[in-house]
N, C-alpha and C positions, 0 to 999 in steps of 0.2 A: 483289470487294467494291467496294464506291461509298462513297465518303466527300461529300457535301453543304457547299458552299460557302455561307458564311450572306449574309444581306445586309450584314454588317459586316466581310465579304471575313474569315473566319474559318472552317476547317474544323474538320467534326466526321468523329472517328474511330470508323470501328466497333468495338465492344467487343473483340471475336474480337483486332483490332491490339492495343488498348490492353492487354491481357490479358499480350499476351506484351514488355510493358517494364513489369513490375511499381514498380520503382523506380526510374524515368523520370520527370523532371520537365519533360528540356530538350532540343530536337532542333537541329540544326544543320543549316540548311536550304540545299539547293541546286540549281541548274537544271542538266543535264545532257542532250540529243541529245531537247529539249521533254519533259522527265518531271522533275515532283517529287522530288529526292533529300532522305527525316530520316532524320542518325542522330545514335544517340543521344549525348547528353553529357553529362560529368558538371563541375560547377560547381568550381572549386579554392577555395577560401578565400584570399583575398588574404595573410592574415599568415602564410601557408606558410613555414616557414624555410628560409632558404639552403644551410642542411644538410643538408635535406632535398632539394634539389635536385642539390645534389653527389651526394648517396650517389644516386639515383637514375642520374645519367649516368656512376657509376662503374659500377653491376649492369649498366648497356647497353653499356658498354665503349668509353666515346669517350672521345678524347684531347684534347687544347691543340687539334692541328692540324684535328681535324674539328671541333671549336667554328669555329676562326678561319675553316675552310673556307666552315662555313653562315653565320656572318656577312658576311663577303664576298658569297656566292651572292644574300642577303636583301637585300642595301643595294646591288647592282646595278641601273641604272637600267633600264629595260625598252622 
């Protein structure tokens, strides 16, 4: 399938693509070994509660230590 680059550097997707992300609004786009990588994503709502993010990393089973870890890991200079 071909997807057509517009003159306002915007692609259009062929239907057959768009078909299969029904309720797709937003892609997250990236360059990878010269090829296009979308996928898809879903938008969070800012006023998300804190609650709600605890019970979340409680169902995935991470502790203090692997909080502190990726913190660490994310604020290393590179």
């Amino acid at each position: 399938m071909l997807a057509k680059k517009t003159s306002k550097n915007q692609l259009t997707l062929p239907k057959d693509i768009v078909k299969s992300f029904p309720d797709v609004e937003y892609f997250d786009i990236e360059i990878k070994n010269q090829k296009i990588i979308l996928t898809p994503v879903k938008i969070v709502p800012v006023n998300r509660t804190l609650e709600g993010i605890r019970e979340k990393i409680r169902k995935l089973g991470l502790t203090e230590d692997d909080i502190s870890k990726a913190i660490k890991w994310a604020r290393k200079r590179r």
